[in-house]
N, CA, C and O atoms as a printed pandas DataFrame, in Angstrom:
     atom_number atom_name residue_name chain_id  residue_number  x_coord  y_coord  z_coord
0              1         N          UNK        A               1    2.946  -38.014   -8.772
1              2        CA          UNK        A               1    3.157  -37.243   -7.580
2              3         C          UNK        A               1    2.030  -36.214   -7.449
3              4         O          UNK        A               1    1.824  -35.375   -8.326
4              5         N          UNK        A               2    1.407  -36.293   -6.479
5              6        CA          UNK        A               2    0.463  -35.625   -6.159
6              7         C          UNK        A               2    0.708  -33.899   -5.631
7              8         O          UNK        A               2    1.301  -33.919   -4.553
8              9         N          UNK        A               3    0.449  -32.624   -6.042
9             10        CA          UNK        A               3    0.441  -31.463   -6.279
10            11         C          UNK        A               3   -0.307  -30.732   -6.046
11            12         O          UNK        A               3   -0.768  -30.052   -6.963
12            13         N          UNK        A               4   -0.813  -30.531   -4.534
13            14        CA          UNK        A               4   -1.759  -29.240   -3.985
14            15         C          UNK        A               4   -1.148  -28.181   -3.287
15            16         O          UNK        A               4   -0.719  -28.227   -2.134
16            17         N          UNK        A               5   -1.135  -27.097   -4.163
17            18        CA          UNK        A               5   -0.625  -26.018   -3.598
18            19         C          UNK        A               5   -1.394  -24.894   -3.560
19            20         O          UNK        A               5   -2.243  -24.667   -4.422
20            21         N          UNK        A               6   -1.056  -23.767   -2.128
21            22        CA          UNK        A               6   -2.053  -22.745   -2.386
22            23         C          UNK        A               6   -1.208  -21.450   -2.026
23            24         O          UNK        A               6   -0.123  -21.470   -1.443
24            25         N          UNK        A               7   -1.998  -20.129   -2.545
25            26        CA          UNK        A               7   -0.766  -19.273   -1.582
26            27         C          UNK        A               7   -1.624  -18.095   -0.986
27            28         O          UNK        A               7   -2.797  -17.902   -1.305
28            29         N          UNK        A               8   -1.103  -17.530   -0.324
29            30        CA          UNK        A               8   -1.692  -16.506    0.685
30            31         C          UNK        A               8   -1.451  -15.452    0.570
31            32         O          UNK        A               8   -0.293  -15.096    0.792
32            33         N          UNK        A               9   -2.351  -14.586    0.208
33            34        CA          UNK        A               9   -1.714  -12.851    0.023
34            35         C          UNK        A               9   -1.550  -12.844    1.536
35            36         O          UNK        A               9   -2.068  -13.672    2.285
36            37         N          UNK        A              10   -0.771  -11.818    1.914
37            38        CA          UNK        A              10   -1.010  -11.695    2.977
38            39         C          UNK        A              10   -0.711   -9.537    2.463
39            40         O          UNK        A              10    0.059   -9.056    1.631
40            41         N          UNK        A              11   -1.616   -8.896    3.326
41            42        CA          UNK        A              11   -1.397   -7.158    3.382
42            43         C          UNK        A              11   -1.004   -6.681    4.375
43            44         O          UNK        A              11   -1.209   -7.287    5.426
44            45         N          UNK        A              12   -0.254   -5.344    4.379
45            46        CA          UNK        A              12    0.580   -4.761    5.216
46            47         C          UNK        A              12   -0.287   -3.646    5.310
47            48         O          UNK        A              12   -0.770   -3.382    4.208
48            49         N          UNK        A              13   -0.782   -2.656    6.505
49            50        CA          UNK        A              13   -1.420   -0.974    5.857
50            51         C          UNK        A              13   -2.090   -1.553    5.008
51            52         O          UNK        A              13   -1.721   -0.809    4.100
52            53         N          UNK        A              14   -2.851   -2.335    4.443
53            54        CA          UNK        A              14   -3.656   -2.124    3.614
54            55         C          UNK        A              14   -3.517   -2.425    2.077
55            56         O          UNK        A              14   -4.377   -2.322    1.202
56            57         N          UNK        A              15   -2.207   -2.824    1.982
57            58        CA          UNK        A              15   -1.475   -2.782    0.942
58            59         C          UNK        A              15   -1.050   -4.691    0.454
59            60         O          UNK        A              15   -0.545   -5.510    1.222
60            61         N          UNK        A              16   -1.411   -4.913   -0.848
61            62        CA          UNK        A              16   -0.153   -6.189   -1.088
62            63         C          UNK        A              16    1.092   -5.934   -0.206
63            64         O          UNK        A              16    1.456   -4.778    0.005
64            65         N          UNK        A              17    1.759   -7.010    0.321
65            66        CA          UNK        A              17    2.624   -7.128    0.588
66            67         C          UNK        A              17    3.644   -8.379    0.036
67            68         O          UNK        A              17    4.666   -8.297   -0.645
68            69         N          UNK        A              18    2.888   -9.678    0.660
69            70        CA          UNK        A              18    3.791  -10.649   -0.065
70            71         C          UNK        A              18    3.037  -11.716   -0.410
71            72         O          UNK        A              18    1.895  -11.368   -0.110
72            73         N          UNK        A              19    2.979  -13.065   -0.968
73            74        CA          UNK        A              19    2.656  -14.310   -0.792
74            75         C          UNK        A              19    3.212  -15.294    0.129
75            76         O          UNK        A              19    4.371  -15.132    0.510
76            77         N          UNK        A              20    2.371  -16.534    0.634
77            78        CA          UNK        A              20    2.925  -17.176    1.383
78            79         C          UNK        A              20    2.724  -18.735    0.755
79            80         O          UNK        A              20    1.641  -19.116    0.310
80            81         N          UNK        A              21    3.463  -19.244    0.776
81            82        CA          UNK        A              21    2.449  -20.450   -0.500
82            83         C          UNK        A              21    2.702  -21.656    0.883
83            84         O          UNK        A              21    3.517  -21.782    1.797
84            85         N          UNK        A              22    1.599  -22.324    0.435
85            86        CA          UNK        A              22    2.034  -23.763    1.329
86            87         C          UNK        A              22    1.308  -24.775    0.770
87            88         O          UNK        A              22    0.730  -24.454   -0.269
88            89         N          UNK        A              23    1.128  -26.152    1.225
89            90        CA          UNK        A              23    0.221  -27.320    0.630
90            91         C          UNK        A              23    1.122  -28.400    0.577
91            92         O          UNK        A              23    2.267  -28.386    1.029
92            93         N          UNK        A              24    0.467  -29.495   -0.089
93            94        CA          UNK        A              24    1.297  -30.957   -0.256
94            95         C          UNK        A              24    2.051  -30.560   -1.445
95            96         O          UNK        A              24    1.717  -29.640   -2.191
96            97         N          UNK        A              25    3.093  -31.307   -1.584
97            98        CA          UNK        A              25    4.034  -31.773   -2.720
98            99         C          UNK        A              25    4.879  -33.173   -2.613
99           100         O          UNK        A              25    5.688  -33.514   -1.750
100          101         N          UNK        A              26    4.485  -33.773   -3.618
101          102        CA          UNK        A              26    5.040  -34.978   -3.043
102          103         C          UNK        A              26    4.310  -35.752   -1.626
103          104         O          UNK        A              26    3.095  -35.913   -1.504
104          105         N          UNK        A              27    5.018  -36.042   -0.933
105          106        CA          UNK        A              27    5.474  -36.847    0.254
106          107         C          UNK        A              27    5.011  -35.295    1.340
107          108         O          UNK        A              27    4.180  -35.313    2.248
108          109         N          UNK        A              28    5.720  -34.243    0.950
109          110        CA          UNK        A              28    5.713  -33.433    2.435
110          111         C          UNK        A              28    4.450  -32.529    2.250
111          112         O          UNK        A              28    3.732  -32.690    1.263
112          113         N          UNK        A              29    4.151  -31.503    3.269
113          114        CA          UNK        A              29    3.199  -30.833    3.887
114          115         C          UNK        A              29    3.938  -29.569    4.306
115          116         O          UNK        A              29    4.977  -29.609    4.965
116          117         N          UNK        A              30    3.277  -28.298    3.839
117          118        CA          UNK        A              30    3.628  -26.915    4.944
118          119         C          UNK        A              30    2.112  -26.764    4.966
119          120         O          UNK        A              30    1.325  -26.990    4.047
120          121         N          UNK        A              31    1.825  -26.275    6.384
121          122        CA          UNK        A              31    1.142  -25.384    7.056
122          123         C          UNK        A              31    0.686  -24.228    6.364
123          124         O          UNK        A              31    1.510  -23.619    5.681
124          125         N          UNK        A              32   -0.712  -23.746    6.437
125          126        CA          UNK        A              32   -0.886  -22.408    6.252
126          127         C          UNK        A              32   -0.893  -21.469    7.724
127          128         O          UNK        A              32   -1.290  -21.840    8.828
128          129         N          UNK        A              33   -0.355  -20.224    7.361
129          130        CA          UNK        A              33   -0.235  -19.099    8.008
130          131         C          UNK        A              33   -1.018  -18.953    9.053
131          132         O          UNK        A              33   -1.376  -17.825    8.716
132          133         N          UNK        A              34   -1.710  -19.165   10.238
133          134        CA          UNK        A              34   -3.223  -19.083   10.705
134          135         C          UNK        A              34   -3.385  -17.561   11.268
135          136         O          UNK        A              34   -2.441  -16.952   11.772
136          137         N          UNK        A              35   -4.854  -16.955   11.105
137          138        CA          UNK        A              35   -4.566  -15.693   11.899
138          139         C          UNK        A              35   -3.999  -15.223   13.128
139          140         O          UNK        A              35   -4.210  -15.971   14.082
140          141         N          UNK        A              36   -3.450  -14.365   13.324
141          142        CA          UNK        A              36   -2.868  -13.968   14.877
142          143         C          UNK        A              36   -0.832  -14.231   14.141
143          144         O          UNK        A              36    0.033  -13.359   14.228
144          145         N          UNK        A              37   -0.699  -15.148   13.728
145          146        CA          UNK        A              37    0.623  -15.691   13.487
146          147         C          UNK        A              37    1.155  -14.878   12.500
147          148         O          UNK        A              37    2.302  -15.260   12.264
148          149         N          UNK        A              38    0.858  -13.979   11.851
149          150        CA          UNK        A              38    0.790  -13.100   10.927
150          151         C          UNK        A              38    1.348  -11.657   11.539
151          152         O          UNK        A              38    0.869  -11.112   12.534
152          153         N          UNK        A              39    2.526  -11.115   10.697
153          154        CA          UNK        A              39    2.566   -9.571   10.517
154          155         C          UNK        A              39    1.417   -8.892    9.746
155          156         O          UNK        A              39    1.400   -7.664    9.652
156          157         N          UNK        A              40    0.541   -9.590    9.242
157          158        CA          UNK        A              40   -0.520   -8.551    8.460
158          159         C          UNK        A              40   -1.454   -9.877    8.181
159          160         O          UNK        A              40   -1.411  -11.027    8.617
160          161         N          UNK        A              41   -2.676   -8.911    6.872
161          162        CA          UNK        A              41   -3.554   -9.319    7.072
162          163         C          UNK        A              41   -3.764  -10.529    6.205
163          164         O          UNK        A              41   -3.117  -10.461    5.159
164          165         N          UNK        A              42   -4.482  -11.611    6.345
165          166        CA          UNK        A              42   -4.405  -12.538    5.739
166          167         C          UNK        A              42   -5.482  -12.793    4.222
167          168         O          UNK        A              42   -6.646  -12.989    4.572
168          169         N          UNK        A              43   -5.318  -12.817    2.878
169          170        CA          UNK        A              43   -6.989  -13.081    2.405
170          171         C          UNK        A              43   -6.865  -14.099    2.339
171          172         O          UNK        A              43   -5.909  -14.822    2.621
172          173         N          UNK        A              44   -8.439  -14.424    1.708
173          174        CA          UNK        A              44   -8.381  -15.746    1.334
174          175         C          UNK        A              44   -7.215  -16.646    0.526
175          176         O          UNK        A              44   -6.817  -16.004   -0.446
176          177         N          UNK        A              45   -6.697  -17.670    0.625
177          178        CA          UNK        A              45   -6.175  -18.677    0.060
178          179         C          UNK        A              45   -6.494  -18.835   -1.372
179          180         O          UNK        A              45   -7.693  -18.642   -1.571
180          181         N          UNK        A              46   -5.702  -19.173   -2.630
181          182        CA          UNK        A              46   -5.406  -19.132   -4.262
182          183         C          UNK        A              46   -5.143  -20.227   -4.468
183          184         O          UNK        A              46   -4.079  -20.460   -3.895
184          185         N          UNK        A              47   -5.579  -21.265   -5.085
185          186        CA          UNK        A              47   -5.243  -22.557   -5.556
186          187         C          UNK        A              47   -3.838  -22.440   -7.108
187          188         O          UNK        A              47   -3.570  -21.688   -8.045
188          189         N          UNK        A              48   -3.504  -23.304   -6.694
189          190        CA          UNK        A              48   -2.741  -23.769   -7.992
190          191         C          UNK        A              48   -2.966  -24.432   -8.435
191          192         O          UNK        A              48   -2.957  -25.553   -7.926
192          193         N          UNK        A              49   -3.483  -24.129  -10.237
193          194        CA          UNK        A              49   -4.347  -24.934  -11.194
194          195         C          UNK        A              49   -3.989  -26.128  -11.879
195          196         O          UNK        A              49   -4.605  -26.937  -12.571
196          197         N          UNK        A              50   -2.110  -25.931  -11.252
197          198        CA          UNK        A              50   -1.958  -27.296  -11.521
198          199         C          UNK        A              50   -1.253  -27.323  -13.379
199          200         O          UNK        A              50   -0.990  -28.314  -14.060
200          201         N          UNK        A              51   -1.128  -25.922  -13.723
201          202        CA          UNK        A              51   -0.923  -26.102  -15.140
202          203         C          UNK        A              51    0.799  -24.380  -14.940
203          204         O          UNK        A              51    1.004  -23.548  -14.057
204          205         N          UNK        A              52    1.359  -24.617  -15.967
205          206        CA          UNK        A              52    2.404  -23.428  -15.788
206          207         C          UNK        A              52    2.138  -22.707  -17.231
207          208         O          UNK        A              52    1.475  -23.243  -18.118
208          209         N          UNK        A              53    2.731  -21.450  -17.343
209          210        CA          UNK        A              53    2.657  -20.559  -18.718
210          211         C          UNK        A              53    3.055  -21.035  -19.448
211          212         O          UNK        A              53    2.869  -22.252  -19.470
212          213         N          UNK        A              54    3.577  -20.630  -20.143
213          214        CA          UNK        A              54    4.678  -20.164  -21.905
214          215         C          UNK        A              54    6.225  -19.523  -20.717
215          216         O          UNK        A              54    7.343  -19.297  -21.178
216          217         N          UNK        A              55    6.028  -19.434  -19.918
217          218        CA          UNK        A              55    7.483  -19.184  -19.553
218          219         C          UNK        A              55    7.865  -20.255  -18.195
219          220         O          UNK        A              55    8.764  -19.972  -17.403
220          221         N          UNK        A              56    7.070  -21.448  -18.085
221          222        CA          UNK        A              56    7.115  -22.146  -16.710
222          223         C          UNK        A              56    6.615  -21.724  -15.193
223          224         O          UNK        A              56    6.559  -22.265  -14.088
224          225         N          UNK        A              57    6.278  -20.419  -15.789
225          226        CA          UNK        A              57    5.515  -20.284  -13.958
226          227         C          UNK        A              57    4.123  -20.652  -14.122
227          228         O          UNK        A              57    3.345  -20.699  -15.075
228          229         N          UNK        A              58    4.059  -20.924  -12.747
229          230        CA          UNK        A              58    3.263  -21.599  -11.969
230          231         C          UNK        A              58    1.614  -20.484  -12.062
231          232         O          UNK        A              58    1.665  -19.292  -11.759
232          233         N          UNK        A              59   -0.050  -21.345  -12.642
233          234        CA          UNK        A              59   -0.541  -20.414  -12.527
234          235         C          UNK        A              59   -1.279  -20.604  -11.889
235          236         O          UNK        A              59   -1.651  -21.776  -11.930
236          237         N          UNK        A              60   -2.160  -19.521  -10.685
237          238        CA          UNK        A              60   -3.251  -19.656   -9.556
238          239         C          UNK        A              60   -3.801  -18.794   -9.816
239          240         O          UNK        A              60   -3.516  -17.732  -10.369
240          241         N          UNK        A              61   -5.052  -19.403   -9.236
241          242        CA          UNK        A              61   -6.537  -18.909   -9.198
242          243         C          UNK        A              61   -6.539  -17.582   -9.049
243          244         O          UNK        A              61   -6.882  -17.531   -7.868
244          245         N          UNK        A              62   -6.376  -16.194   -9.464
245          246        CA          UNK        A              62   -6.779  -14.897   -9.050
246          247         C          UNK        A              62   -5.277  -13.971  -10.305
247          248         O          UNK        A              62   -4.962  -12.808  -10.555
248          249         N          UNK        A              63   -4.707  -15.589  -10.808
249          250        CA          UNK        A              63   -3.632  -14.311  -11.670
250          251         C          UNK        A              63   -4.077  -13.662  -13.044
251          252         O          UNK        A              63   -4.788  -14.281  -13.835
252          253         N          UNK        A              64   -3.744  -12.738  -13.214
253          254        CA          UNK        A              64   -4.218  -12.150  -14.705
254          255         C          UNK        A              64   -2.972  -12.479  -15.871
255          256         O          UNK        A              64   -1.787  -12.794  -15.761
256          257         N          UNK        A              65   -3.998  -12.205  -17.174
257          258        CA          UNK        A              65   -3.303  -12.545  -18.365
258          259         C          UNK        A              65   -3.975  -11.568  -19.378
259          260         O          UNK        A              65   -5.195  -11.505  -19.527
260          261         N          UNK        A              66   -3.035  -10.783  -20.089
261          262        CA          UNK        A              66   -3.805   -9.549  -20.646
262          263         C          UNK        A              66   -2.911  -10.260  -22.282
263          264         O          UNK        A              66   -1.799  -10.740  -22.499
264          265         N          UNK        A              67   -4.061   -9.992  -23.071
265          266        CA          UNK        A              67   -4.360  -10.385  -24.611
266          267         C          UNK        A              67   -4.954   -9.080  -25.632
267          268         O          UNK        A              67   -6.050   -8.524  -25.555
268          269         N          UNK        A              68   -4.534   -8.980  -25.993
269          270        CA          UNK        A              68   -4.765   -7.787  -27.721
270          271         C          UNK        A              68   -5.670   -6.611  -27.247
271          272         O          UNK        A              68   -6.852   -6.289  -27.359
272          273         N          UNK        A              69   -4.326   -6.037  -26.553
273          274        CA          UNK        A              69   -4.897   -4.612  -26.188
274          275         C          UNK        A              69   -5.583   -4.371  -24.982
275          276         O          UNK        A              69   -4.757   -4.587  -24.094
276          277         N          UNK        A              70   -6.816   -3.989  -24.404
277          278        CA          UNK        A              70   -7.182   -3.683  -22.933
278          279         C          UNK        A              70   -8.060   -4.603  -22.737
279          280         O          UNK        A              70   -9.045   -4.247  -22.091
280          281         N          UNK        A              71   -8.007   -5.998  -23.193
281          282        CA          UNK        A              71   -8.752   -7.440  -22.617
282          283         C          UNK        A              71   -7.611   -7.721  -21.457
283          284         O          UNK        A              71   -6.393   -7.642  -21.304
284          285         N          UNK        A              72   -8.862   -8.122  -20.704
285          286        CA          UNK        A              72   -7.886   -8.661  -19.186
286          287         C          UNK        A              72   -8.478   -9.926  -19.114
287          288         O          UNK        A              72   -9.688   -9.951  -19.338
288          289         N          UNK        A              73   -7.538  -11.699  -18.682
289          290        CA          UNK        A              73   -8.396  -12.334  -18.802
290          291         C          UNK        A              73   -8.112  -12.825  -17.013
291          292         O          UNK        A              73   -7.038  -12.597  -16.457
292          293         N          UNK        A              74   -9.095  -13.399  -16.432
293          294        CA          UNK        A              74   -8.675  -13.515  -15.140
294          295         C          UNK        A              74   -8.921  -15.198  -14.798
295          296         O          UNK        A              74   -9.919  -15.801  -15.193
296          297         N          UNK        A              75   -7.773  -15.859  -13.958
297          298        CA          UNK        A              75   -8.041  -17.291  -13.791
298          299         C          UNK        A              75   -8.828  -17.434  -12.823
299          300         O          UNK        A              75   -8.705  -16.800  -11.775
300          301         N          UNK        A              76  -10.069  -18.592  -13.125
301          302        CA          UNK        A              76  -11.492  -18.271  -11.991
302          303         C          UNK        A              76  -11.636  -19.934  -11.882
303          304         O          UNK        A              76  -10.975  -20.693  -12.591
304          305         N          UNK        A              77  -12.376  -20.277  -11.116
305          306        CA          UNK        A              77  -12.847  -21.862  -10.910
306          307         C          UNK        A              77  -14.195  -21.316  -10.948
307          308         O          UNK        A              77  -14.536  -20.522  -10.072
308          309         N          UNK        A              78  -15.409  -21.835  -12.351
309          310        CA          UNK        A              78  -16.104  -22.351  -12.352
310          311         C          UNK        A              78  -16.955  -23.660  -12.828
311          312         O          UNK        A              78  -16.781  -24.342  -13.838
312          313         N          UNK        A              79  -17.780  -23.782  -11.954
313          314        CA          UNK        A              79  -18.503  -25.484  -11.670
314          315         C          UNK        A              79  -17.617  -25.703  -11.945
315          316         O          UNK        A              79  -16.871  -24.737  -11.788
316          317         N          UNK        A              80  -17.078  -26.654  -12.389
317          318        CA          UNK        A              80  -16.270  -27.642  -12.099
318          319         C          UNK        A              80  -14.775  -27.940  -13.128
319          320         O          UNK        A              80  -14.234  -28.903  -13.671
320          321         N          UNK        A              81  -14.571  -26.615  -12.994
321          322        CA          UNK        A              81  -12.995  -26.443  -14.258
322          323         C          UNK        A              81  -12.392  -24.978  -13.937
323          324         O          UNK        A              81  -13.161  -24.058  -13.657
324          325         N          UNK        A              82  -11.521  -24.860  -13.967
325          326        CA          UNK        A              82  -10.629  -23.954  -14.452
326          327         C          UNK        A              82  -11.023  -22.961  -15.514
327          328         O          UNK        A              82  -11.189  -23.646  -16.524
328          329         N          UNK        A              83  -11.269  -21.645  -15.819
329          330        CA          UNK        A              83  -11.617  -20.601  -16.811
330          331         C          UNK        A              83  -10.895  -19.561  -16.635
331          332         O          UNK        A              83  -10.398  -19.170  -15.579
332          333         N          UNK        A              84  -10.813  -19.007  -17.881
333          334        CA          UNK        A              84  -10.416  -17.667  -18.070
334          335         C          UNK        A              84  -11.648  -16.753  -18.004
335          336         O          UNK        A              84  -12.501  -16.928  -18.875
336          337         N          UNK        A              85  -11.858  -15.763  -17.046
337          338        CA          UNK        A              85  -13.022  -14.999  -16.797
338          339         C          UNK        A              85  -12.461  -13.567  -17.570
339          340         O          UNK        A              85  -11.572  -12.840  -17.128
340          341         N          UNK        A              86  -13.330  -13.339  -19.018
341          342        CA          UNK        A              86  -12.963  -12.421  -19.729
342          343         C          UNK        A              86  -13.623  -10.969  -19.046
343          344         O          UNK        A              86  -14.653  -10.772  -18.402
344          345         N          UNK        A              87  -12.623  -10.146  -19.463
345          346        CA          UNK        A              87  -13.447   -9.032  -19.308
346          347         C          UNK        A              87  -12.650   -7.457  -19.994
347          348         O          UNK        A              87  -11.514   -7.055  -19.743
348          349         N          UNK        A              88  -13.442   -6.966  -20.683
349          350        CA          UNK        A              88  -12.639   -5.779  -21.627
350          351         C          UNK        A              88  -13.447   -4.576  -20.889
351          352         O          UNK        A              88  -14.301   -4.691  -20.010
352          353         N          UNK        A              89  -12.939   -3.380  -21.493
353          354        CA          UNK        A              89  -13.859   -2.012  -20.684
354          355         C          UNK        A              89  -15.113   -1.966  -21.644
355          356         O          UNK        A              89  -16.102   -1.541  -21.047
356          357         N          UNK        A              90  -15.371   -2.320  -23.111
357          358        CA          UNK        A              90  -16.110   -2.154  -24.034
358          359         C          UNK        A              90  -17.531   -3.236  -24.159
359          360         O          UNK        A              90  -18.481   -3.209  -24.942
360          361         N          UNK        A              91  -17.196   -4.154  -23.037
361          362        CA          UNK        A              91  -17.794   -5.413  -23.097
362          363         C          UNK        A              91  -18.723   -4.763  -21.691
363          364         O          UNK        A              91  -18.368   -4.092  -20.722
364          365         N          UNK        A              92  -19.961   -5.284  -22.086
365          366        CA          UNK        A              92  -20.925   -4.906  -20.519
366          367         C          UNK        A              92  -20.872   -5.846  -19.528
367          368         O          UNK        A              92  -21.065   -5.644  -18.329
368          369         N          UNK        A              93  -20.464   -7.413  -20.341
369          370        CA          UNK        A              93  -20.729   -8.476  -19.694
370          371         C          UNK        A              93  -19.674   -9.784  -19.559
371          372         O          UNK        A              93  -19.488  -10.632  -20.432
372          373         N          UNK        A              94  -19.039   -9.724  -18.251
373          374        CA          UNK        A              94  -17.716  -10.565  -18.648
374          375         C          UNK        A              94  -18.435  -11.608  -18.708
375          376         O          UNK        A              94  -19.382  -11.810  -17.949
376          377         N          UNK        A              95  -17.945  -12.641  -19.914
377          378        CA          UNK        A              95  -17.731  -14.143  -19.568
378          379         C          UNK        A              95  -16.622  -15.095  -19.543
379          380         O          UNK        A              95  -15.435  -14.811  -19.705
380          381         N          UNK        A              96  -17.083  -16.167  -19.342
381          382        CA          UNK        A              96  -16.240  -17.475  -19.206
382          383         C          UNK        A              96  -15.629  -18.049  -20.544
383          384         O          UNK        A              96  -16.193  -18.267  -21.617
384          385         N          UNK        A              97  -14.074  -18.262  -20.104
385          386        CA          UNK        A              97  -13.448  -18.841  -21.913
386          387         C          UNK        A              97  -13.051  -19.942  -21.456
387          388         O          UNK        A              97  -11.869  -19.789  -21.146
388          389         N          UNK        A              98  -13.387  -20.986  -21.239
389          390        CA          UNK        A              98  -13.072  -22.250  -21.192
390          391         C          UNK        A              98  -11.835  -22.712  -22.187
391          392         O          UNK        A              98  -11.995  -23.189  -23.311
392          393         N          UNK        A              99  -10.736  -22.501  -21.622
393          394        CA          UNK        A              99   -9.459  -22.612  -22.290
394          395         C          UNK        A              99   -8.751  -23.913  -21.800
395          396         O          UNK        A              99   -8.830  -24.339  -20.648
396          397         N          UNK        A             100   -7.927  -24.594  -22.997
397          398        CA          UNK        A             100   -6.868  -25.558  -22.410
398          399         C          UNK        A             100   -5.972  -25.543  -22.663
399          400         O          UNK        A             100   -5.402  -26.532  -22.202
400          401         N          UNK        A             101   -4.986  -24.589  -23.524
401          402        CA          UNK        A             101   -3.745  -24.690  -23.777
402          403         C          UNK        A             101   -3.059  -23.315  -23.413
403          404         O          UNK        A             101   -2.774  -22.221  -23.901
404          405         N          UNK        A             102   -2.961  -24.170  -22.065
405          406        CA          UNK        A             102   -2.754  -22.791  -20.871
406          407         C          UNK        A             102   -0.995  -22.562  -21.096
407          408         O          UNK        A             102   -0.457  -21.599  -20.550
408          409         N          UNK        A             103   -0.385  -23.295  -21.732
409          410        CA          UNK        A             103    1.354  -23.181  -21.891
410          411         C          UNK        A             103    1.495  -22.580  -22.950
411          412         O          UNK        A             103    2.547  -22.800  -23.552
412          413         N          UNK        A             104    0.416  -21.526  -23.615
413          414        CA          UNK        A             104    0.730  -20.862  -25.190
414          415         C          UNK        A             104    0.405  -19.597  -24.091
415          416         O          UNK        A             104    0.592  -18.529  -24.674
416          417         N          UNK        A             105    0.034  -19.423  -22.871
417          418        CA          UNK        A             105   -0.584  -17.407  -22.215
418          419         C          UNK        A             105    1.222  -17.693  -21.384
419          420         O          UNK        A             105    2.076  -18.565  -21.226
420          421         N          UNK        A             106    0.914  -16.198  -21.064
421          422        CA          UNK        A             106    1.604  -15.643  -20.352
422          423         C          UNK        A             106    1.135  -14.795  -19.294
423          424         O          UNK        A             106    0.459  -13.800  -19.555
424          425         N          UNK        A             107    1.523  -15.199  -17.799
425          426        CA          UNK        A             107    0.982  -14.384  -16.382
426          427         C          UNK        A             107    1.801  -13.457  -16.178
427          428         O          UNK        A             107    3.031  -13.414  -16.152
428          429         N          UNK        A             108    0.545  -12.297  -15.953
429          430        CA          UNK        A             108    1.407  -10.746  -15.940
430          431         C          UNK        A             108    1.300  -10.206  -14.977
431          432         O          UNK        A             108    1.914   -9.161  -14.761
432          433         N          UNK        A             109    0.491  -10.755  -14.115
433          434        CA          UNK        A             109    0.464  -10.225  -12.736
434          435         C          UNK        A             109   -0.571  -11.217  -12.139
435          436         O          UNK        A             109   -0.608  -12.429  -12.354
436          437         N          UNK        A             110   -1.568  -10.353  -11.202
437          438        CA          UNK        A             110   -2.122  -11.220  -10.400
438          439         C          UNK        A             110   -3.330   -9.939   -9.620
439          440         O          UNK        A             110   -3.053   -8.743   -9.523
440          441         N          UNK        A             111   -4.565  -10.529   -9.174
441          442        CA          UNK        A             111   -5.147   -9.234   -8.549
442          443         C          UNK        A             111   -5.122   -8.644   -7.489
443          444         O          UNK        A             111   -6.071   -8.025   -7.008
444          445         N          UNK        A             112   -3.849   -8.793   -6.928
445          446        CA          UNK        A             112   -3.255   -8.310   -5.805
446          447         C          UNK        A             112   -2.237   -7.123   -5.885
447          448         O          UNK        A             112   -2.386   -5.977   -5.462
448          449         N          UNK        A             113   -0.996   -7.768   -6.635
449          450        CA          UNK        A             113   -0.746   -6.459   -7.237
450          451         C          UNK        A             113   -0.475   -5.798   -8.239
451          452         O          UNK        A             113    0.653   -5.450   -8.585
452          453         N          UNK        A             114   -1.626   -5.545   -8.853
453          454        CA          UNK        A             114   -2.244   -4.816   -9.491
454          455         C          UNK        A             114   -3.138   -3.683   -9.301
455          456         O          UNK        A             114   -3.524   -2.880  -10.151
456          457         N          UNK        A             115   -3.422   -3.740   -8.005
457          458        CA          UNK        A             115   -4.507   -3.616   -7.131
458          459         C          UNK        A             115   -4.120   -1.577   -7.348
459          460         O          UNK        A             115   -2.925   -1.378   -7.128
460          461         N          UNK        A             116   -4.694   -0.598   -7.610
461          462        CA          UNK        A             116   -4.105    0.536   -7.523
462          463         C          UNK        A             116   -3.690    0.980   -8.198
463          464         O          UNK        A             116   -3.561    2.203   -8.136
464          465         N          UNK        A             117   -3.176    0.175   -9.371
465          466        CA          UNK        A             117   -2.626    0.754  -10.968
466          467         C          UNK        A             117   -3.423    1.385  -11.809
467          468         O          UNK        A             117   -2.995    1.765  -12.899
């Protein structure tokens, strides 16, 4: 069964407000949100990587996963895979962790809201 899903921040004032998820599953189709159709503002669209945590949720492109202390790791698409885009306050230079055993992390948020903390 084929599995493309994406979701939509959408902001209120300026602010996170909610997600909107849509895409194929299976057999059916939802629509994304288009501008104007919207109580607020729309960003870009978040893929779903298609893989779930250590607790079954679902993980997309922009969620965070924080590991041993003030490492933040962030889910990124580059060339042509899925990464954890590292980045600590002590480190000058984030890089790429090319990870696959994405059902041992746990998603703690996401960079939306987080956004202000």
């Amino acid at each position: 069964m084929d599995i493309i899903k994406f979701r939509q921040p959408i902001y209120r004032d300026g602010k996170f407000d909610r997600f909107r998820h849509w895409g194929r599953i299976g057999v059916g189709f939802t629509m994304p949100i288009l501008p104007g159709n919207c109580d607020g503002e729309i960003k870009p669209d978040e893929q779903f990587i298609g893989r779930k945590d250590k607790n079954g949720k679902e993980i997309y492109k922009g969620d965070l996963i924080h590991v041993d202390g003030d490492r933040m790791l962030k889910v990124v698409w580059n060339v042509d895979s899925w990464v954890l885009l590292v980045q600590a306050p002590k480190e000058e230079t984030p890089y790429y962790w090319n990870f696959e055993n994405w059902d041992t992390l746990e998603v703690t948020g996401n960079i939306h809201e987080s956004e202000g903390k």
